[in-house]
C-alpha positions as CSV (number, residue, x, y, z in Angstrom):
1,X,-9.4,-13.8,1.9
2,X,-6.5,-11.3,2.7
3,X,-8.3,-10.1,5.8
4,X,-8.4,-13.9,7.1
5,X,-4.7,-14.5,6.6
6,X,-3.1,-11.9,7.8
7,X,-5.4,-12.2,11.2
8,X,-3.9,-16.1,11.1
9,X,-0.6,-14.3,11.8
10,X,-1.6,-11.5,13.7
11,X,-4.4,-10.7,16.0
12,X,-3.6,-7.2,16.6
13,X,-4.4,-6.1,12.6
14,X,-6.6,-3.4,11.9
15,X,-7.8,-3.1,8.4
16,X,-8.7,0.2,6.5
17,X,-11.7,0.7,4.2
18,X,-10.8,-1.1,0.7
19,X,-9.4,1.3,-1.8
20,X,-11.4,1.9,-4.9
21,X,-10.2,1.4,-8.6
22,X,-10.2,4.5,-8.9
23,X,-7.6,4.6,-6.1
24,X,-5.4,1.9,-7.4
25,X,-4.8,3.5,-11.2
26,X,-4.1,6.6,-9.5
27,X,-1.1,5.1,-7.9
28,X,-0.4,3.0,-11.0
29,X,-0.9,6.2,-13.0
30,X,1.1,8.4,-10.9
31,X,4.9,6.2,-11.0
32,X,3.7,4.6,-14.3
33,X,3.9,1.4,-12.9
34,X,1.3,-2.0,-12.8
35,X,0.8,-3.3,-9.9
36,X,0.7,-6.9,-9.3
37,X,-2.7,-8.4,-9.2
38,X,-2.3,-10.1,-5.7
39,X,-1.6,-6.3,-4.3
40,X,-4.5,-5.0,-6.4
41,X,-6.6,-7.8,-4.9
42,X,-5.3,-7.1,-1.1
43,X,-5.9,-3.6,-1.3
44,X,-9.4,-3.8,-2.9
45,X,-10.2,-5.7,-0.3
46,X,-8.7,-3.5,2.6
47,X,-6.6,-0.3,1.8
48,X,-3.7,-1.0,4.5
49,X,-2.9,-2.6,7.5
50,X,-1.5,-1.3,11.1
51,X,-0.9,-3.5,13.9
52,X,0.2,-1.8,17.2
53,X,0.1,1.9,15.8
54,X,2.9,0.6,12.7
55,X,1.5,0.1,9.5
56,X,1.8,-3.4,7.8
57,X,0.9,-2.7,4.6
58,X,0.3,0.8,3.4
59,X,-3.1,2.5,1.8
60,X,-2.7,3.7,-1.4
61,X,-2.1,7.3,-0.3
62,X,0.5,6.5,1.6
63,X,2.0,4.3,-1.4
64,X,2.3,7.3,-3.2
65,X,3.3,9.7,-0.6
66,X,6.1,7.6,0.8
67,X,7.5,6.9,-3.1
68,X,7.3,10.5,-4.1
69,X,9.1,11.1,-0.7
70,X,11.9,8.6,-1.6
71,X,12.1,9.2,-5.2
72,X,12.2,13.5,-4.6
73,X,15.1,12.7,-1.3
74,X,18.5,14.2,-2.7
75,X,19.9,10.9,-0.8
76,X,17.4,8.2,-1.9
77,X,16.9,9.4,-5.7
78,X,20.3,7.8,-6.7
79,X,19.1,4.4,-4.6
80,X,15.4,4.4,-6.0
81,X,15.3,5.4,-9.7
């Protein structure tokens, strides 16, 4: 389903490997957060997105990385947490 839309609206989309369960509490786990179920169902289904080298829609790794990046930043903590 995901796969088919976002190809409606762009041709050039390359889609990871989906991400595992596994995957997805890890990142719910790790910012004590719940993800919604649409994002849970995209990312089962493929685990990211990049279109011309620039990533659409982020894997779970790099969900993680780029929050602990902002959230651990001296100048994004105050605008993130």
């Amino acid at each position: 389903m995901w796969r088919e839309l976002v190809s409606e609206h762009c041709e050039a989309a390359k889609f990871s490997e989906p991400a595992s369960e596994s995957d997805i509490k890890r990142l719910e786990e790790t910012f004590s957060v719940r993800l919604p179920e649409e994002l849970k169902s995209f990312l089962l289904e493929c685990n990211g997105v990049e279109a011309d080298c620039a990533p659409l829609v982020w894997s779970v790794a790099e969900m993680i990385e780029q929050n602990r990046s902002f959230r651990e930043h001296e100048g994004f903590a105050e605008l993130y947490m």
